[in-house]
Short mmCIF file of the C-alpha atoms (twelve columns), coordinates in Angstrom:
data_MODEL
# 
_entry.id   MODEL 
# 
loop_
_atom_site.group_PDB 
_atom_site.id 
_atom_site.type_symbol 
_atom_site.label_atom_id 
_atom_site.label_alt_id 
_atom_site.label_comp_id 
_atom_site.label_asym_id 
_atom_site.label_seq_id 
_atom_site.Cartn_x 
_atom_site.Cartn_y 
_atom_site.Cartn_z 
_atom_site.pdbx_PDB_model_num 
ATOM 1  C CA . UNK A 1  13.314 24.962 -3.969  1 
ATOM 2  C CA . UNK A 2  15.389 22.086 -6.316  1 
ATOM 3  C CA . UNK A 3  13.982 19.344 -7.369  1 
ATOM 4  C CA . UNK A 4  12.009 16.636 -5.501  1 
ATOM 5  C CA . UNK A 5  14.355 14.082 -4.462  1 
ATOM 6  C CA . UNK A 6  14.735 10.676 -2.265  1 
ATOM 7  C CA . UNK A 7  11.524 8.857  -0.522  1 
ATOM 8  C CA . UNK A 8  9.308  11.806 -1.650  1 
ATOM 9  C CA . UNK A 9  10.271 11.177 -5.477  1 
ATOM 10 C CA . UNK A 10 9.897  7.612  -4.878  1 
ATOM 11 C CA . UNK A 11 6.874  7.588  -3.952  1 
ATOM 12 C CA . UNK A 12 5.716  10.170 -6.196  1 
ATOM 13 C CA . UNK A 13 6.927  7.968  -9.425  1 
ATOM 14 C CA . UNK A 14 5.269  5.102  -7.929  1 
ATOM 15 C CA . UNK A 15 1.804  7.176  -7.228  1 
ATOM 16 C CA . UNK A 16 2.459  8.694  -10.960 1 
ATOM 17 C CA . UNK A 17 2.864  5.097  -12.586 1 
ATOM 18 C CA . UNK A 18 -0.257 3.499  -10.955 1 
ATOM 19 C CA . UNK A 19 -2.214 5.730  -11.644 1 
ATOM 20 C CA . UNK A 20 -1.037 7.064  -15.466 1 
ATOM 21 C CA . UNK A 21 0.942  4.191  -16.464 1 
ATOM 22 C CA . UNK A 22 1.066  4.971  -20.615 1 
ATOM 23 C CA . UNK A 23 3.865  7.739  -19.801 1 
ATOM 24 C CA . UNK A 24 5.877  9.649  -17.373 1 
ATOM 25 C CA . UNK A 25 4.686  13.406 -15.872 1 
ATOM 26 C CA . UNK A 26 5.943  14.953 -18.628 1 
ATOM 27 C CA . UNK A 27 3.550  17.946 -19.729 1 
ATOM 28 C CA . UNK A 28 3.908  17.804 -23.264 1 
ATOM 29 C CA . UNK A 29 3.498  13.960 -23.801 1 
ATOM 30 C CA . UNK A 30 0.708  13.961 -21.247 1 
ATOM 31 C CA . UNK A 31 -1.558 15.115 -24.444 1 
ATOM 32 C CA . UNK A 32 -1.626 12.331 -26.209 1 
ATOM 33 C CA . UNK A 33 -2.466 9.294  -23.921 1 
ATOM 34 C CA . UNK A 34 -4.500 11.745 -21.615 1 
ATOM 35 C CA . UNK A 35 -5.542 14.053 -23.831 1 
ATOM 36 C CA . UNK A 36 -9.431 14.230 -22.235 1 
ATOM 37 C CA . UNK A 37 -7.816 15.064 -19.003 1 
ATOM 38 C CA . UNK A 38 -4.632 17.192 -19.840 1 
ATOM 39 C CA . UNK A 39 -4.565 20.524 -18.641 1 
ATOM 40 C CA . UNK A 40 -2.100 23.311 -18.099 1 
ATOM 41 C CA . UNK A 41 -1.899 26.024 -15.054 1 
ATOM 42 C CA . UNK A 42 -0.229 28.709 -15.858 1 
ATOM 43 C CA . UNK A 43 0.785  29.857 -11.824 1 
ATOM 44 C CA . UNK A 44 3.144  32.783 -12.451 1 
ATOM 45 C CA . UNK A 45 1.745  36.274 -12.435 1 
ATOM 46 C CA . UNK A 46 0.316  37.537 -16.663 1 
ATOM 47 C CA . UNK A 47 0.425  33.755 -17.272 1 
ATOM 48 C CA . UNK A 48 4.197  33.255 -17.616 1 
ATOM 49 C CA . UNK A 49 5.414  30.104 -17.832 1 
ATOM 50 C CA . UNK A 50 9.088  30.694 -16.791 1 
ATOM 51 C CA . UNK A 51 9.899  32.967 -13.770 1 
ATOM 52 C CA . UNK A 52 11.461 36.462 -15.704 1 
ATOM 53 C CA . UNK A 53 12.635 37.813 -12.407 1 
ATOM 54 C CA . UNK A 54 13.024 37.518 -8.136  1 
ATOM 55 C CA . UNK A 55 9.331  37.723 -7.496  1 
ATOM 56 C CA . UNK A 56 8.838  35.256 -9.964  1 
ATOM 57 C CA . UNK A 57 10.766 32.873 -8.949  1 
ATOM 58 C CA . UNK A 58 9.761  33.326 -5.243  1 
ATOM 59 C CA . UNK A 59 6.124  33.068 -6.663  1 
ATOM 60 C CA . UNK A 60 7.306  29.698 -8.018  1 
ATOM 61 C CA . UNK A 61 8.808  28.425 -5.201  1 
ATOM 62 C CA . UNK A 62 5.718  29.224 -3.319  1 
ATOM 63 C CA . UNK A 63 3.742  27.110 -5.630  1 
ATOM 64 C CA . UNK A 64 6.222  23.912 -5.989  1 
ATOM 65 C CA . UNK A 65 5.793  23.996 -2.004  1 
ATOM 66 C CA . UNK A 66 1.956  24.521 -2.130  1 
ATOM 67 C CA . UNK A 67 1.752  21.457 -4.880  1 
ATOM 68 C CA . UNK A 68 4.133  19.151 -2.564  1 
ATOM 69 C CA . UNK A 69 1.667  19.919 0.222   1 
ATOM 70 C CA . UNK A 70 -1.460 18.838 -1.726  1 
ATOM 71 C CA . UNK A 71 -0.195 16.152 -3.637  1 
ATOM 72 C CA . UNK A 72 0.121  13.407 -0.927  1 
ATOM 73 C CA . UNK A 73 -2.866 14.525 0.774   1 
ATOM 74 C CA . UNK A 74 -4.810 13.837 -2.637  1 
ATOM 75 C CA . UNK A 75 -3.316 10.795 -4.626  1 
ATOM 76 C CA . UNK A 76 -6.727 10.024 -6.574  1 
ATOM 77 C CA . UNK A 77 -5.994 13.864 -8.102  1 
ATOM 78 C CA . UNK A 78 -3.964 12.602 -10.288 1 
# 
């Protein structure tokens, strides 16, 4: 799975900036401005943050596709 891309970025960035307008989705500088709401999930298996093999990175994928799935369906989440 590559990166989000077209409408369904569109309308993510738009979703994103109404609703956390004092930065972009990026994790790190999401502690700052939202620092009584930032959180990270670590999804990989032992809490890795970077997919170290196949499984992994089919793990991953799984998860980008599970998180594209939910998103729409809950824009006030964010």
């Amino acid at each position: 799975m590559g990166a989000v891309r077209g409408e369904e970025a569109s309308a993510s960035t738009e979703l994103w900036a109404r609703h956390r307008p004092l930065c972009p989705p990026v994790g790190h500088e999401l502690r700052g401005p939202y620092r009584d709401a930032w959180v990270r999930f670590h999804s990989l298996p032992g809490s890795k943050r970077y997919a170290e093999d196949e499984a992994d990175a089919a793990e991953r994928d799984r998860m980008r596709g599970r998180h594209a799935e939910w998103l729409p369906a809950h824009p006030s989440g964010l």
